[in-house]
SERO-4910 file (N, C-alpha, C, O; in steps of 0.05 Angstrom, whole numbers):
BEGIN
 pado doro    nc1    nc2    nc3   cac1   cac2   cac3    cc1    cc2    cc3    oc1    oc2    oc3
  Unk    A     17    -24      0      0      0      0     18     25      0     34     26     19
  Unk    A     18     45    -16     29     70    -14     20     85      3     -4     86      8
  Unk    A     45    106     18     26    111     33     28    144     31     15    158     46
  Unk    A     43    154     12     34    175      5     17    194     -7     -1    178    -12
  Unk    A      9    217    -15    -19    218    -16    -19    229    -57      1    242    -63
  Unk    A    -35    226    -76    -27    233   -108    -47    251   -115    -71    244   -115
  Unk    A    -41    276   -121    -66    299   -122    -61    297   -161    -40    289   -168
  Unk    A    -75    302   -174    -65    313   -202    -82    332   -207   -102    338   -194
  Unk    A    -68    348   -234    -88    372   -237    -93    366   -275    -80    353   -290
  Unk    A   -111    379   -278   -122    372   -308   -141    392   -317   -157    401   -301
  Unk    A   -142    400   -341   -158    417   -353   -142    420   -384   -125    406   -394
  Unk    A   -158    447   -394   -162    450   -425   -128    460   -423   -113    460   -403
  Unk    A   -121    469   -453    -99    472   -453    -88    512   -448    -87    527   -467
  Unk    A    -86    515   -437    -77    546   -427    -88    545   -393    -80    563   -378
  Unk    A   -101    527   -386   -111    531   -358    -91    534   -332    -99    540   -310
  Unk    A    -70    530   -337    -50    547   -314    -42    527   -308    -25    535   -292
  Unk    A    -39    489   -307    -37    477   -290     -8    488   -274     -4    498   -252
  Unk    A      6    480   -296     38    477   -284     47    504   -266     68    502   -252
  Unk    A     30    529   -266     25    540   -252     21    541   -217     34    547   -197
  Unk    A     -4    533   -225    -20    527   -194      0    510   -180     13    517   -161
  Unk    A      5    483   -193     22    464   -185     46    466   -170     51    453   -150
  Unk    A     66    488   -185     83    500   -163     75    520   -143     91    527   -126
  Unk    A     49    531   -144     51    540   -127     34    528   -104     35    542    -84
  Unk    A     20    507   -102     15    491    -85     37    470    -73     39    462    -50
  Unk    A     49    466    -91     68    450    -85     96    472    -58    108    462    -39
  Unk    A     95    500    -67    114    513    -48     97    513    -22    110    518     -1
  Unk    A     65    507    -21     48    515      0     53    491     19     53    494     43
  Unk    A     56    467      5     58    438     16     84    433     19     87    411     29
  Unk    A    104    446     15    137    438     24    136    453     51    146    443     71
  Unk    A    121    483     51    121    501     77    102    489    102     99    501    123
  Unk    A     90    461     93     72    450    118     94    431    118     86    411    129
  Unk    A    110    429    113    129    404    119    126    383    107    137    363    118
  Unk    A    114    379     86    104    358     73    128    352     48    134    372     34
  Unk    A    142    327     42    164    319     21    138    321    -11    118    307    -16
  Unk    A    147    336    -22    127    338    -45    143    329    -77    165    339    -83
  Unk    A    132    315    -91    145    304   -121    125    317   -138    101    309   -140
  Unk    A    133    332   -148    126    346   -178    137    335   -205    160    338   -214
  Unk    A    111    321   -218    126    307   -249     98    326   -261     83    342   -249
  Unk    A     98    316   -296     81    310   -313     70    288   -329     74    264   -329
  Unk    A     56    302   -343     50    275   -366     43    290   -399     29    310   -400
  Unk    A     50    280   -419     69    259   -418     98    262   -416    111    279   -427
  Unk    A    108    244   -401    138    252   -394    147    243   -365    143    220   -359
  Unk    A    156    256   -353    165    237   -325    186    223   -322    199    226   -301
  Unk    A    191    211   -334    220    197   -342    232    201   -369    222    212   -388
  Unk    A    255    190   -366    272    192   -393    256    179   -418    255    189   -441
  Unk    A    249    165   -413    234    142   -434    212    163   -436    216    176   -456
  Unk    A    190    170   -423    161    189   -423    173    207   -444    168    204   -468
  Unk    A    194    231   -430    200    248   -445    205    242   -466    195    259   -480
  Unk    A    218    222   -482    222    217   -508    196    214   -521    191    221   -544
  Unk    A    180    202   -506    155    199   -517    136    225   -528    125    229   -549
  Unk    A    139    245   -496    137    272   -510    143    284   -534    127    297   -547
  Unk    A    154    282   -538    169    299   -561    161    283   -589    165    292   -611
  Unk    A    152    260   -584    136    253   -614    116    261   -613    109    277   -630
  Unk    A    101    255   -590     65    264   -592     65    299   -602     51    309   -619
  Unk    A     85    314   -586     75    347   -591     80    363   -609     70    384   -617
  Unk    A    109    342   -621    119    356   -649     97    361   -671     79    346   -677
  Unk    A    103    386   -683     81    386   -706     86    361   -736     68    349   -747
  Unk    A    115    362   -741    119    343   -759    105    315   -751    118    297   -761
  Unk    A     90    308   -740     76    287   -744     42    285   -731     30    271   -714
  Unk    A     33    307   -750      7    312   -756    -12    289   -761    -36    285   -756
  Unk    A     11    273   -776     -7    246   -791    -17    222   -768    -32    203   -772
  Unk    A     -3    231   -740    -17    208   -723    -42    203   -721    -60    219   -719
  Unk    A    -43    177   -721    -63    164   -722    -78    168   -691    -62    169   -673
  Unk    A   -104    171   -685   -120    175   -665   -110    148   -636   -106    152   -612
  Unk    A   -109    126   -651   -105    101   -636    -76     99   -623    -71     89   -602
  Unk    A    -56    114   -645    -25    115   -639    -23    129   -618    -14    119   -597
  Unk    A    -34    158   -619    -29    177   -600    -43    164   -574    -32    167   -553
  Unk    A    -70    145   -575    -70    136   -546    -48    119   -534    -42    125   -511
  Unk    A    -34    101   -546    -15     72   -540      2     97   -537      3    105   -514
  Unk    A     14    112   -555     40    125   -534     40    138   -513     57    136   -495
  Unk    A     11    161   -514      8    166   -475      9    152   -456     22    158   -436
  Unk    A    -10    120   -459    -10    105   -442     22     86   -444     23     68   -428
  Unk    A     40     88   -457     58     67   -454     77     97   -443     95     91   -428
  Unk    A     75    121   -449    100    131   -426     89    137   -403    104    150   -388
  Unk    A     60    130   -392     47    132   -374     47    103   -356     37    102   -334
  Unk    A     57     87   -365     64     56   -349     90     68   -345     88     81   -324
  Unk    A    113     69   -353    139     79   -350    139     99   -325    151     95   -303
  Unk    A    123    119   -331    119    136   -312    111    127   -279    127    133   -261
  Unk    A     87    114   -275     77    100   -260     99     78   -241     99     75   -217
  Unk    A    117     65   -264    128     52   -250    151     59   -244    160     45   -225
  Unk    A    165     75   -251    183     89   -247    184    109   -227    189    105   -204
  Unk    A    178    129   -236    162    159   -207    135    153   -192    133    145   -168
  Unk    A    119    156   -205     98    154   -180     93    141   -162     82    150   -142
  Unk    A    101    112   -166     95     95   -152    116     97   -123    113    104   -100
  Unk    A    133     88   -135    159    102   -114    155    122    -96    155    119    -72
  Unk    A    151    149   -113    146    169    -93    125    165    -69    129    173    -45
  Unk    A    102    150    -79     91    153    -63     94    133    -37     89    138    -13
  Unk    A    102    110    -49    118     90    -27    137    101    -10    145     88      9
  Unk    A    150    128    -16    160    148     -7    148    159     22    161    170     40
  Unk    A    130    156     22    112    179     40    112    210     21    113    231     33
  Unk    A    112    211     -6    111    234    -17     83    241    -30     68    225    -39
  Unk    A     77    285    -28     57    281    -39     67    285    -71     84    299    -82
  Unk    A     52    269    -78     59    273   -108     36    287   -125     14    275   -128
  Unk    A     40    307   -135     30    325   -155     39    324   -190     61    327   -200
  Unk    A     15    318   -205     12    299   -228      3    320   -255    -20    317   -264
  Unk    A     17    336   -266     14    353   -291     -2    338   -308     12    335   -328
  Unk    A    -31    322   -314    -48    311   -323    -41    283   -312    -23    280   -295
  Unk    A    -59    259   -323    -63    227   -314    -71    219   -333    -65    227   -355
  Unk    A    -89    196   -325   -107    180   -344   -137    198   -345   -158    186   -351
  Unk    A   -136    218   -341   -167    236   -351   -163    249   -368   -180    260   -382
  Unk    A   -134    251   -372   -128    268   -397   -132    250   -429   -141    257   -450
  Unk    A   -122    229   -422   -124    202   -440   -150    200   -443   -156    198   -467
  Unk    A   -172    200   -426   -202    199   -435   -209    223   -439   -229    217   -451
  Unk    A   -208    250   -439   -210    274   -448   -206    280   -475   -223    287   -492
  Unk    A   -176    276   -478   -168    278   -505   -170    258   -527   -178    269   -548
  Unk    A   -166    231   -527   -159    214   -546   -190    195   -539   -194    175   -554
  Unk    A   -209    201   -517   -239    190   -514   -258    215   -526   -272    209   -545
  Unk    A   -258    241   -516   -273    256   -525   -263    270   -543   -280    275   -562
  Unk    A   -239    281   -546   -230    293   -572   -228    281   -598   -225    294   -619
  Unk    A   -229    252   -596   -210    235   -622   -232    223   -630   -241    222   -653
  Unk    A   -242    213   -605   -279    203   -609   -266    170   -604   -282    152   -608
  Unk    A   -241    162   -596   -243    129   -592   -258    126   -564   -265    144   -549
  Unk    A   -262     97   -562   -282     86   -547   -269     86   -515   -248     76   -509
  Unk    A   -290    102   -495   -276    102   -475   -273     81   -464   -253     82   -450
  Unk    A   -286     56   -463   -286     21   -451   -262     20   -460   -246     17   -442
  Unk    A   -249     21   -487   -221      9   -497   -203     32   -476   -186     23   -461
  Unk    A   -208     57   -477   -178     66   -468   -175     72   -437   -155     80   -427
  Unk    A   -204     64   -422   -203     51   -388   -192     26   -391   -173     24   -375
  Unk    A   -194      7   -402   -173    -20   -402   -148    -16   -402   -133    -23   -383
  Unk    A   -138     -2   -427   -110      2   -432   -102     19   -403    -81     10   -392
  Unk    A   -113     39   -390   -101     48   -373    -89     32   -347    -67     31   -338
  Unk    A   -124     12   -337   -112     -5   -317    -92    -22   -323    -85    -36   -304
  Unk    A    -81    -27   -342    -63    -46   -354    -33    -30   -350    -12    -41   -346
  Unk    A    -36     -4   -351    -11     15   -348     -7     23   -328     16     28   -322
  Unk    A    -34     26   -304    -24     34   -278    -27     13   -255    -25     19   -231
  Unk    A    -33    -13   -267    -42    -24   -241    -61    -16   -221    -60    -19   -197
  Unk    A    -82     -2   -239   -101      4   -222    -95     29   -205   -111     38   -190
  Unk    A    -71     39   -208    -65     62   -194    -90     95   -196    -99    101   -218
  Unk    A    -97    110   -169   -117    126   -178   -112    151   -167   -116    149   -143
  Unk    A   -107    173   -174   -106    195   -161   -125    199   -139   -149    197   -140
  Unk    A   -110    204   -120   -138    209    -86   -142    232    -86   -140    240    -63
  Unk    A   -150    256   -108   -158    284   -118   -146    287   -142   -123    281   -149
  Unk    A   -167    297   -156   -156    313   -184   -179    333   -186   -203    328   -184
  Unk    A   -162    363   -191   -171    381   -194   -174    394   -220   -156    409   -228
  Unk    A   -197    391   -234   -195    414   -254   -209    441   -251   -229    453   -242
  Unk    A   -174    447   -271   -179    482   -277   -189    482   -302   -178    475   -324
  Unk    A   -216    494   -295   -235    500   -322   -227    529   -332   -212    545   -322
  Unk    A   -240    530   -354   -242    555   -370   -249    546   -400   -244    526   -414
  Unk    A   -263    573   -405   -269    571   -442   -247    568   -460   -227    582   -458
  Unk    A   -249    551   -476   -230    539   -496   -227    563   -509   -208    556   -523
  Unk    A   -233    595   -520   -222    611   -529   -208    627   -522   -195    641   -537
  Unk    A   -208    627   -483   -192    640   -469   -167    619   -463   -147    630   -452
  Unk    A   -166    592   -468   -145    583   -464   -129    581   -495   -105    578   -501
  Unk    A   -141    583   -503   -120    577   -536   -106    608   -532    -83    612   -541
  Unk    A   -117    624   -521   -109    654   -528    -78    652   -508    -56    663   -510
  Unk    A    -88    636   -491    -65    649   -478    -39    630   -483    -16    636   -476
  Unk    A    -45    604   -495    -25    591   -501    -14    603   -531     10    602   -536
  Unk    A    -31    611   -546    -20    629   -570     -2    644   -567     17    651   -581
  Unk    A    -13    652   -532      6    682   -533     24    687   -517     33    709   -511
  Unk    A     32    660   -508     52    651   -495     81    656   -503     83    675   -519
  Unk    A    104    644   -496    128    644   -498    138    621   -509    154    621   -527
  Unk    A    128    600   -499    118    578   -497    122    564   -522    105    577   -535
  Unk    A    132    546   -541    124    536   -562     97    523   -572     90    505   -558
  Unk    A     82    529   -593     51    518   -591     61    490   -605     76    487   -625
  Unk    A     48    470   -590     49    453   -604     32    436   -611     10    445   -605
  Unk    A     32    408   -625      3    396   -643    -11    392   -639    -27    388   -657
  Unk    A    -20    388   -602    -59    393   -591    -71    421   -591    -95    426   -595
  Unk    A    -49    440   -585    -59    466   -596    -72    474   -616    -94    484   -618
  Unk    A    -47    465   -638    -59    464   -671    -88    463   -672   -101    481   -681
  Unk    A   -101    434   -658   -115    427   -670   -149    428   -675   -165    414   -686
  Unk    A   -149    456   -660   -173    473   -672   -191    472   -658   -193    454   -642
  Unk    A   -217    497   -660   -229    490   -630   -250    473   -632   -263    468   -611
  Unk    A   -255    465   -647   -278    439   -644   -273    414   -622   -288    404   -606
  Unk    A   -242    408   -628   -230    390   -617   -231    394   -587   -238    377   -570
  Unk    A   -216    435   -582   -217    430   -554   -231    434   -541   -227    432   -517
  Unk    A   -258    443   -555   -288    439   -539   -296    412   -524   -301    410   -500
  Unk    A   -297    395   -542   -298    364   -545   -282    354   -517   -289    337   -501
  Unk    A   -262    367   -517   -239    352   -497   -248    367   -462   -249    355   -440
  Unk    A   -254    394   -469   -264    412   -447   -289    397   -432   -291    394   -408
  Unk    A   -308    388   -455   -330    378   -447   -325    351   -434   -338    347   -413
  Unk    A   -312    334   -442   -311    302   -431   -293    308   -408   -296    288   -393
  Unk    A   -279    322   -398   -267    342   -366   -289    339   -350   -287    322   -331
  Unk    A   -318    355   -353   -334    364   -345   -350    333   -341   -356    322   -320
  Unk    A   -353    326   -364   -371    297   -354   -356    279   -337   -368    268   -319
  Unk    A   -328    273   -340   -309    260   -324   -322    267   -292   -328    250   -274
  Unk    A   -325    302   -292   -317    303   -256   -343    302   -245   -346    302   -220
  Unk    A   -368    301   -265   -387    299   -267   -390    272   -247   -396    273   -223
  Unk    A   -385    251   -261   -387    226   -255   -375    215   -228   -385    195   -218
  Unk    A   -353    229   -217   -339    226   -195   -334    243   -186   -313    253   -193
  Unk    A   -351    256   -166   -354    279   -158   -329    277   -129   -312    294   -123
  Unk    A   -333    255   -119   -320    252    -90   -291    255    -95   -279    267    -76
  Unk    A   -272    245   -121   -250    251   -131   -251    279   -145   -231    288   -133
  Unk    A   -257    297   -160   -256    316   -168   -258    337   -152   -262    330   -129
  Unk    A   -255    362   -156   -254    396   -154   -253    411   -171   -231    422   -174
  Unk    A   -276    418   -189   -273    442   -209   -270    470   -209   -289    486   -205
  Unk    A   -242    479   -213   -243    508   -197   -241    519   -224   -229    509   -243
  Unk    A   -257    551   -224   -254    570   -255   -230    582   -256   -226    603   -244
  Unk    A   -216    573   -266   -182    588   -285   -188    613   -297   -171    627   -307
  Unk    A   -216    620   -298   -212    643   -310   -198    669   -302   -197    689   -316
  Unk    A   -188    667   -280   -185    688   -258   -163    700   -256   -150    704   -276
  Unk    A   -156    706   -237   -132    719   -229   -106    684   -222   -112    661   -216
  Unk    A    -79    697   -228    -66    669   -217    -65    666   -184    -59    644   -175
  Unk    A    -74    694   -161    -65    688   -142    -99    678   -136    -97    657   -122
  Unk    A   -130    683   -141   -146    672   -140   -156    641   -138   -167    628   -120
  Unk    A   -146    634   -174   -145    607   -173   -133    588   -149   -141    568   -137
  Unk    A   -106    607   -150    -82    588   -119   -108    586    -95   -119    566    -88
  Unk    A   -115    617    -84   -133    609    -60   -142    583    -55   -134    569    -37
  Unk    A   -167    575    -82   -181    564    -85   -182    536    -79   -197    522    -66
  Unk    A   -139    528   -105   -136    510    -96   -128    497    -73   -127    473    -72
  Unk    A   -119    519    -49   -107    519    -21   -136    505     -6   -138    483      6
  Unk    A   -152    522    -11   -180    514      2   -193    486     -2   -199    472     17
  Unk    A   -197    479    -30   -204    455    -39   -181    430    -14   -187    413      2
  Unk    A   -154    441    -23   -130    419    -14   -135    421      9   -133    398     17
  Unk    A   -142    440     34   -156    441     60   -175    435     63   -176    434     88
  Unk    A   -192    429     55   -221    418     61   -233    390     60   -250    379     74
  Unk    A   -217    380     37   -215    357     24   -199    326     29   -205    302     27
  Unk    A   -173    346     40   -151    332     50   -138    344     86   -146    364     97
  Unk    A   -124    330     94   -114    333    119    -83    341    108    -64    340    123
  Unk    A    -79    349     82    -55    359     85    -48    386     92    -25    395     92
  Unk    A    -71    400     99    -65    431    112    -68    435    137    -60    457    146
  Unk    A    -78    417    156    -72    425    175    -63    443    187    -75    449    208
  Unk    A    -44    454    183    -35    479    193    -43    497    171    -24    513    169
  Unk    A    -60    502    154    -53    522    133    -55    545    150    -47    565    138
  Unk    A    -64    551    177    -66    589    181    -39    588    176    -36    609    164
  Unk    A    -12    574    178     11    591    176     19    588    148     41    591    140
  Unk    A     -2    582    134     15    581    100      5    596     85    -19    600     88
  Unk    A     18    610     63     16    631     45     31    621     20     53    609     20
  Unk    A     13    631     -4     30    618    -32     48    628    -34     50    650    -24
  Unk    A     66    621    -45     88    624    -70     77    648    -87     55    649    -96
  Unk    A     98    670    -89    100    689   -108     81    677   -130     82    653   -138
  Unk    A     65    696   -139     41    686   -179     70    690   -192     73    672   -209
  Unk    A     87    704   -191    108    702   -214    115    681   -224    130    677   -244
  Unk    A    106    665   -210    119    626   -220    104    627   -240    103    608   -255
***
């Protein structure tokens, strides 16, 4: 049994995760808590390589079915490699998307069948489940905008137009829909020190990892 605790965060693409993330993550090092910050896809050497096929634009031509097998196969890597560990660690571990992103994107965006790509997952995590995932919502025209207008390199889920990331926004929404007791939908539309509140509050309310939050305060929004 692990006995550390796995929060992930998930939403459309501009929604701040990697944001919030550090700065919950500085809120949870200041309660004394050992905290592991990865992503997905990526996480290990192997993930990361995997990255960098899925986001490159030169390979537009992927196939709907490909792009699921390579999330989920640097997402077994991942799993078995960092998360699992960490959390056998006593660490909290904080998860730059999961397997909701895999049914978000490549179930509601791609349109494959979500029964096939919940199999493939338990097959990649051993059943492994985030004990919170929070999405940061917002309208798919306010997030393309801001990844447009980023620094950031755009790359090939961006590209791919807003029908798609409506589609993907929406199966988010039915996801947390369905499992309400694991989810937290907080609006990204906001300010970055807002959203943080929010997520401080949710992570206090939800979890016993704040315990002390009267003495904690975020991390600089400049992150």
């Amino acid at each position: 049994m692990s006995t550390g605790y796995f929060l992930t965060f998930e939403g459309p693409e501009g929604a701040g995760k990697s944001t919030q993330i550090k700065l919950l993550s500085a809120a949870l090092e200041a309660a004394g808590h050992r905290v592991f910050v990865t992503r997905e896809p990526g996480g290990t050497q192997i993930g990361e390589a995997i990255r960098g096929i899925l986001l490159h634009h030169d390979n537009y031509a992927m196939l709907p079915e490909t792009e699921a097998l390579l999330h989920t196969a640097a997402r077994s890597q991942h799993v078995g490699e960092a998360i699992r560990p960490a959390l056998e660690n006593g660490m909290v571990t904080l998860c730059d998307r999961y397997v909701d992103s895999t049914l978000a994107y490549q179930g509601g965006g791609r349109g494959l069948a979500m029964e096939s790509l919940e199999q493939i997952q338990e097959l990649a995590t051993g059943g492994l489940r985030p004990d919170l995932t929070i999405l940061l919502d917002l309208a798919v025209e306010v997030g393309l905008a801001r990844r447009f207008g980023s620094e950031d390199e755009v790359n090939r889920f961006d590209s791919a137009g807003v029908a798609f990331h409506q589609r993907v926004r929406l199966a988010f929404l039915e996801l947390s829909r369905r499992e309400p007791q694991r989810w937290a939908v907080i609006d990204a539309a906001r300010s970055i020190d807002d959203v943080a509140a929010d997520v401080l509050s949710v992570v206090a309310t939800r979890t016993s990892l704040m315990a002390n939050r009267d003495s904690l305060s975020t991390a600089p929004s400049e992150l």
